[in-house]
C-alpha positions, 0 to 999 in steps of 0.5 A, a space after each residue: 500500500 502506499 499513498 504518493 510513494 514509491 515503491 508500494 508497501 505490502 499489507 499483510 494481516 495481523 501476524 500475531 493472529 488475535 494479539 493485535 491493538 485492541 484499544 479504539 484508537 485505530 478504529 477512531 483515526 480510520 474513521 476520522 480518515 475515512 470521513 476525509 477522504 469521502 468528504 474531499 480527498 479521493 486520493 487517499 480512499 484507496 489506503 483508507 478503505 483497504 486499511 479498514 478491513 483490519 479494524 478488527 485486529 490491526 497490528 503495528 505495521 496497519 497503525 504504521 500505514 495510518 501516520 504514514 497517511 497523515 504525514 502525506 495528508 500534513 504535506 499536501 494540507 493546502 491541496 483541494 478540489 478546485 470547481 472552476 467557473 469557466 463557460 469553457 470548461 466541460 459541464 458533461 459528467 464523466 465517469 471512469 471504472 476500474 478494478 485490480 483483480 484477486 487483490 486481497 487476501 479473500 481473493 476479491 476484487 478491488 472496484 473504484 469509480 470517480 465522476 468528475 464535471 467540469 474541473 473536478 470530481 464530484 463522486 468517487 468510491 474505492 471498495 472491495 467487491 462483494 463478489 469472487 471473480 474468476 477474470 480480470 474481465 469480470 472484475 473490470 464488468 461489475 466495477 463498470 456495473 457499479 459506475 453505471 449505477 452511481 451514474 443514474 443516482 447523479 444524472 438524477 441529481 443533476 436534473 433536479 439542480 437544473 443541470 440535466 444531461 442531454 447525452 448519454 453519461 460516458 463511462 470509460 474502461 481499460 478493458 475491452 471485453 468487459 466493455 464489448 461485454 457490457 455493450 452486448 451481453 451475448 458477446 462470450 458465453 461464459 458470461 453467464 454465470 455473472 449475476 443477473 443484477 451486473 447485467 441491467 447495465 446492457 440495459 442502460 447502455 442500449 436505451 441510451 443512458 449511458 455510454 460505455 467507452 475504452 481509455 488508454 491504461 495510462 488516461 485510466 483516472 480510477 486506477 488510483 481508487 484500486 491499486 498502489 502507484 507510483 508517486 508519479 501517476 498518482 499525482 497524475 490522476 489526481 490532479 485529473 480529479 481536480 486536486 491541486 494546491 491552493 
């Protein structure tokens, strides 16, 4: 795990088994965390949010991980999402997904999506799958299923603030055949197994809700909501969040 670094730490389990901190004081910082990077950082809800699934039992190395958090957090202080009031810049929401496949230790997958109009984000989640996939195809399929939905609660929102989307929500991916997959769900035959609840994205696709596109690995805002970067392409993407100094 790592938060603007290089290289990544990995994160492990307790290997003390139950021996771990079992004062609150882990629980209440990552909440206070979680609260940030819901809230304002979407750079940093990756670290939290796999943090948080050893609240249970955290050892010396996940409280580690918490203050190396804070220490970047107290040197990027003055960095926030900045909304421009620009006639130029793009008012049409945009959304991205991805998934980083078998990346915990129960083998689930890694979901991220960010939503951005104009000059920054406006929504943004990092979770664990609920579900085990057997490809990477499949992961990036109900990460971009995710997305879809979250792109239906906005466009709602967006119309009842007088903001209505005229076009299709744009959703980029970086894997072609969860996208054909998603644009004609016959597309491959061992598709089939996927829940049925993944698959009312088609659906949206098909009556012109949404609109399902492929974006270079590299143009792949999202990945920092899946997966440890290198210091480098994690400034990248979230300045591309909206995320800079003040």
């Amino acid at each position: 795990m790592t938060v603007g670094r290089h290289p990544p730490y990995k994160i492990e389990a307790n290997p003390d088994g139950n021996q771990g901190d079992r004062s609150n004081s882990y629980a209440r910082l990552l909440g206070e965390l979680q609260f940030i990077s819901n809230a304002t950082r979407p750079d940093i809800a990756f670290a939290v949010n796999r943090l948080a699934a050893y609240t249970a039992n955290p050892s010396l190395q996940h409280t580690g991980m918490l203050k190396r958090i804070l220490r970047y957090l107290a040197g990027t202080k003055d960095y926030a999402i900045t909304y421009l009031a620009n006639p130029r810049v793009n008012d049409r929401l945009q959304g991205y997904a991805d998934a980083s496949f078998a990346s915990t230790e129960d083998y689930k997958s890694i979901s991220g999506y960010v939503f951005t109009l104009g000059s920054g984000a406006i929504s943004w989640r990092s979770k664990r799958q609920t579900v085990i996939t057997l490809s990477s195809t499949e992961a990036e399929y109900v990460a971009l299923s995710e997305a879809a939905c979250e792109a239906m609660w906005l466009k709602n929102l967006l119309t009842e603030m007088e903001l209505s989307q005229t076009t299709p929500i744009s959703i980029k991916g970086d894997n072609d055949r969860s996208i054909a997959m998603a644009k004609n769900p016959l597309f491959h035959k061992r598709s089939k197994h996927i829940a049925i609840k993944w698959h009312w994205m088609c659906q949206a696709a098909q009556n012109g809700l949404i609109y399902i596109e492929n974006c270079r690995d590299a143009d792949q805002t999202a990945d920092v909501l899946t997966k440890p970067l290198p210091r480098a392409k994690h400034r990248q993407h979230s300045s591309e969040m909206g995320l800079s100094p003040n």
